[in-house]
N, C-alpha and C positions, 0 to 999 in steps of 0.2 A: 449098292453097286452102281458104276456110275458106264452106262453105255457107252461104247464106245463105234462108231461110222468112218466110214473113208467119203472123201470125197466125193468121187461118184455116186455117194449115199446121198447126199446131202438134198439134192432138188425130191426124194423119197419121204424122206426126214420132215423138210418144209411142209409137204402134202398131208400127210400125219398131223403136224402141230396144228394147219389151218383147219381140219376136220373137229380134231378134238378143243382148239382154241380159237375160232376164229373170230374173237375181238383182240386176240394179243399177237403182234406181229412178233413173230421168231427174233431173237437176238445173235448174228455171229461174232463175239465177244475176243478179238486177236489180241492175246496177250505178251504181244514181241515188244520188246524195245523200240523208239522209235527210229532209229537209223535201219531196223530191220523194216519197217513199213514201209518206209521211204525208198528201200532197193527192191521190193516186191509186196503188192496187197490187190488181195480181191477187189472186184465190183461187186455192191451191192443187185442183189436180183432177186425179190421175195422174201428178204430179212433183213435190218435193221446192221449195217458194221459200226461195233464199238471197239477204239481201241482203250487198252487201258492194259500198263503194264504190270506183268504179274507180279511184281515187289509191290506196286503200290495196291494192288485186288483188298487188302485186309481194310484200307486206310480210306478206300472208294466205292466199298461195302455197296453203300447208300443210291449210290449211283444204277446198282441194278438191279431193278425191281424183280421180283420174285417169282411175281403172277407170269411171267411168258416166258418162252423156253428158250434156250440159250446154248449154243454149240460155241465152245471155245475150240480157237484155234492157235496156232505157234509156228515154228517151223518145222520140226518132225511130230511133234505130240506130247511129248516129255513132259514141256511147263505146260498146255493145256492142260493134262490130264493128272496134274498136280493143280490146278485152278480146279477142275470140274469137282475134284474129289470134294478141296476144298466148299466150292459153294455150296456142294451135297450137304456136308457135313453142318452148314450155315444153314439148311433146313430148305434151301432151291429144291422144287420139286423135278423139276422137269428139265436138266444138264444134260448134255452127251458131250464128248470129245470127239476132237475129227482128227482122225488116228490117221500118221503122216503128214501133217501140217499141210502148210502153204508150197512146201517140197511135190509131195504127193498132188496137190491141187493141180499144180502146173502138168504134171506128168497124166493125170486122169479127169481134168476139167476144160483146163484153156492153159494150154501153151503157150501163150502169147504175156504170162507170169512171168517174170525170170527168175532162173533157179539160182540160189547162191551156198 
């Protein structure tokens, strides 16, 4: 079962992983498209932003390491939480989805996101 946070979890989240990993920085892994990044994406602040789109996730496996913990994100949650599942299933210990995407972010983190 693959956890699932909102946004305003997320600084919660970070604090957790550094307790129980603190040589592995958190991963926020946004699997939008890239014209979707381009009209809206977080700043990094306490975790590592990768993007990598969720078509390519099977093919770019490699790319992300297993040992640290990893919150995918999207626009509403949908393809995150089809990615988290997946990486669960890849044997990733330690995935959560951030339920309500980059949508949600804007509206419960920094507004200054644009919504689309």
């Amino acid at each position: 079962m693959v956890p699932h946070i909102r946004p305003a979890q997320l600084a919660d989240w970070l604090r957790q992983c550094r307790a129980e990993h603190p040589d592995a920085e958190p991963i926020v892994l946004d699997v939008r498209e890239p014209w979707e990044v381009r009209t809206a994406s977080v700043r990094p602040d306490g975790f590592e932003l990768r993007h990598i789109p969720m078509a390519t996730i099977p093919m770019r496996l490699a790319e992300l390491p297993a040992d640290r913990p990893i919150a995918c994100l999207c626009h509403h949650g949908g393809r995150s939480a089809q990615v988290a599942h997946f990486l669960h299933r890849q044997g990733y210990p330690d995935v959560v989805n951030i339920a309500g995407g980059i949508h949600a972010w804007s509206a419960e983190v920094d507004p200054s996101i644009p919504q689309y």
